[in-house]
N, C-alpha and C positions, 0 to 999 in steps of 0.2 A: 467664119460665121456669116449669116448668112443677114442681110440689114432687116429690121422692124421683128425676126424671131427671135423668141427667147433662144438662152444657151443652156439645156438641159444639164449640162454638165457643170456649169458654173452652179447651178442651182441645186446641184447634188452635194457639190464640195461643202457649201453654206450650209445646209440642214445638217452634214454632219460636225462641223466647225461648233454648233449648238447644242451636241450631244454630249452630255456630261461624261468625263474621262474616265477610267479603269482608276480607281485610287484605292490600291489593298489596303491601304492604312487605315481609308475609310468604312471600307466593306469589315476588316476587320473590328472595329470600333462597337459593332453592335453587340457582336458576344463576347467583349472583354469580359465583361464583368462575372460569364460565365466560368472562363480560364480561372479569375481570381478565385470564384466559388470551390472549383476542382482542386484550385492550387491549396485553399485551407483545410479543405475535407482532405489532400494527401499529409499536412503538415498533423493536423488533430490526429490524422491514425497513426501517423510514426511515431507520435507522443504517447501513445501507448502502447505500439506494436514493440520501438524501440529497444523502453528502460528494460521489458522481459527483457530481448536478445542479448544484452547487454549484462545485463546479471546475469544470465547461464554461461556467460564467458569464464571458465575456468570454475568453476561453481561445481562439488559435485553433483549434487540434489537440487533442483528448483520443480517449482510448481506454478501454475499457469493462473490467472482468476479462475476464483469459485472451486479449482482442483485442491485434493486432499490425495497423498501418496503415502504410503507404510515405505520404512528404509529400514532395512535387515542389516543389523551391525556384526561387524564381524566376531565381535564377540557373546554374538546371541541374543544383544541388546534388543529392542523396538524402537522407531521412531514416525512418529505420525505427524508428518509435514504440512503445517495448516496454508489455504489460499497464500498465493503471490508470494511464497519465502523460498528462502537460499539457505543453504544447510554442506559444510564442508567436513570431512570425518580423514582425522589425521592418529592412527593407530601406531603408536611404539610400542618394543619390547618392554618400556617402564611405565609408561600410562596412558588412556584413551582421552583424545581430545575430540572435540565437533564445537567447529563454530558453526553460530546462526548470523546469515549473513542479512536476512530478511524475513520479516512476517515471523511467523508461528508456528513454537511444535511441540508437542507432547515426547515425552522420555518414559520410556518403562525401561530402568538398568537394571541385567540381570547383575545378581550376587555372586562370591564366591569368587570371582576374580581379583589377587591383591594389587591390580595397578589402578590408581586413585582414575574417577572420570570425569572430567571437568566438562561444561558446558559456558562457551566465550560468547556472549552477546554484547555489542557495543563494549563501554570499558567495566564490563560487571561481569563476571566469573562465580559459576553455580558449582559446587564440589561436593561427590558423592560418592557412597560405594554401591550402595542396592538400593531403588527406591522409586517412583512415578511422582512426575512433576510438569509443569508446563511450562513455559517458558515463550516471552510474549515481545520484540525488538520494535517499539516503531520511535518516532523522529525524536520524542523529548523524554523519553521513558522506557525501562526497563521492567518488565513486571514476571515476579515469579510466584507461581501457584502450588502447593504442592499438597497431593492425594494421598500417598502414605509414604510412611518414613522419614525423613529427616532430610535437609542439606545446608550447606555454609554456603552464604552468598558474601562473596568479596568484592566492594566498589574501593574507588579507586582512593588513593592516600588520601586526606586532608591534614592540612598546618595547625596542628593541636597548641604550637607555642611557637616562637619567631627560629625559622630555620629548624623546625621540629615537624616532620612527615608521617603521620601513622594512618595505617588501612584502615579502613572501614571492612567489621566482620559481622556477621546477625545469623545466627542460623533460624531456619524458618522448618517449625514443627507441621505435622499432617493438621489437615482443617486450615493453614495461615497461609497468608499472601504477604507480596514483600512488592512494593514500586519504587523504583529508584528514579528520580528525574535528573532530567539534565541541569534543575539549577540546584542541584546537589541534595534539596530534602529527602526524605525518607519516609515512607506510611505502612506498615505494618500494623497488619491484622484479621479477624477472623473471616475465615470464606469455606462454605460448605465445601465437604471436600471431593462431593462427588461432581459441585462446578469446577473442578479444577479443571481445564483442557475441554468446557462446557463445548465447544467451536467443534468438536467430532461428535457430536450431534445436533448441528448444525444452530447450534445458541449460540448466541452472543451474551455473555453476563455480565453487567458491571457495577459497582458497587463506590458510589461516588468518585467516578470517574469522570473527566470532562467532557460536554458535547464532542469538543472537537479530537479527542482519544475515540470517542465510540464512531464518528464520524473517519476518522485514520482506516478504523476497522473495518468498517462498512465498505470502503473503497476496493479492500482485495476480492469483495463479492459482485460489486460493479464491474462491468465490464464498460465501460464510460468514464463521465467527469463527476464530479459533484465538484461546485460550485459554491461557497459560502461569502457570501457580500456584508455579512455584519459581524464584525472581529470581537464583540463583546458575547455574543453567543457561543463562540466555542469557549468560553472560560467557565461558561454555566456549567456545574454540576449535575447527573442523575444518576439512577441506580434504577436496574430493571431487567427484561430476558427480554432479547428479539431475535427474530428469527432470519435466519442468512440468507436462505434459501428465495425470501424475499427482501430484498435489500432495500429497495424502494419506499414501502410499507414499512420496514425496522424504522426509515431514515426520516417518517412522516412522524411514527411514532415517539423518537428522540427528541426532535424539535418541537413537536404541536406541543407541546407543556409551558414551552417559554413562547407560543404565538407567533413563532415562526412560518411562511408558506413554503412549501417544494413544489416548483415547479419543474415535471421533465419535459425537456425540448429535444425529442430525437434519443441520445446516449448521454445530450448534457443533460444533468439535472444543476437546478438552478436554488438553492436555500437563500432566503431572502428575508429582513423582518420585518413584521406587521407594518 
């Protein structure tokens, strides 16, 4: 080096000694939050891409939201498989079985056949020989509707007397409903009986039913969330006709009586009260 000149070189190393370093951790840090956003938008759709694939596993019948399917039974039967249900058909030489493993279906059993035809939903058991009925599975309840002719609905023993087990039998006449809940009551009574299986014409009918039953129902028409933040609203009762086709609009309907808001955010919808 040369005496009283600078050292250009010296002076290069310094300027970059002051340049801030390659830090992926850093660089990456701006759009984590982005990663997080993608990572819940993939978790939200397996939560409902999922439960379908999952119920068609070994299922023979399933339907998809908002789809309605006819299944041709082998014995000549009809079956019209309502939104998001599972539907399994187990034919012997000695009698016709179809459980419902989900959601909703309409039955038209033809006659003439002498092997009894049961239909298995949750722990309740519908038994027929000829006749159209509906038939309804969701989390706390059982409901069966029937249009014409006759069937015996079998819910599960109760303890009549200490170490004494006896069935629960009712048969339920044309024009009558039957709900069976899961904390064991019973409500039987009149229901037009052309709303039987109202849902294949894209009604929803209910007849003191709970927000959060009509709200269950509305779900398989949603292709989304529905969201309910106030637990004392689903126990509210209504009775009324909405329409599926609009789910959204059915679910403002159900709630605006008790002053409830629905807010949709994207596929959530958000039910909220005043």
């Amino acid at each position: 080096m040369t005496a009283g000149k600078p050292d250009r070189e010296y002076f290069r190393r310094a300027r970059a000694s002051r340049r801030p370093s390659h830090d992926p951790s850093r660089q990456a840090g701006g759009p984590r939050w982005m990663m997080v956003a993608v990572s819940l938008l993939v978790v939200l759709a397996l939560s409902v891409y999922l439960p379908s694939r999952v119920l068609s596993l070994g299922v023979d019948h399933v339907t998809t939201t908002a789809e309605h399917r006819n299944v041709d039974l082998p014995d000549g039967s009809l079956v019209e498989l309502g939104a998001a249900s599972g539907l399994d058909v187990q034919f012997s030489d000695s009698d016709r079985l179809v459980k419902l493993r989900s959601g909703e279906a309409f039955f038209n059993v033809k006659s003439g056949d002498a092997r009894p035809f049961t239909v298995k939903a949750g722990g309740v058991s519908v038994v027929v020989t000829g006749t159209a009925f509906n038939v309804r599975l969701a989390d706390e309840t059982v409901t069966v509707a029937v249009e014409k002719g006759s069937v015996e609905v079998r819910m599960p023993p109760v303890e009549t007397a200490p170490g004494e087990m006896e069935p629960v039998l009712r048969q339920v006449q044309a024009g009558e409903q039957l709900v069976a809940r899961a904390d064991g009551t019973i409500e039987q009574g009149p229901v037009p009986a052309a709303e039987a299986g109202a849902w294949r014409r894209h009604s929803l009918h209910v007849d003191g039913a709970t927000v959060g039953e009509a709200i269950a129902h509305l779900r398989r028409y949603h292709g989304g969330w529905i969201v309910v933040t106030d637990g004392t609203l689903l126990r509210q009762r209504l009775s009324g006709f909405y329409d599926l086709r609009d789910p959204v609009a059915s679910l403002r309907a159900v709630v605006g009586p008790f002053g409830a808001q629905v807010r949709p955010i994207s596929v959530l919808i958000i039910v909220s009260a005043p």
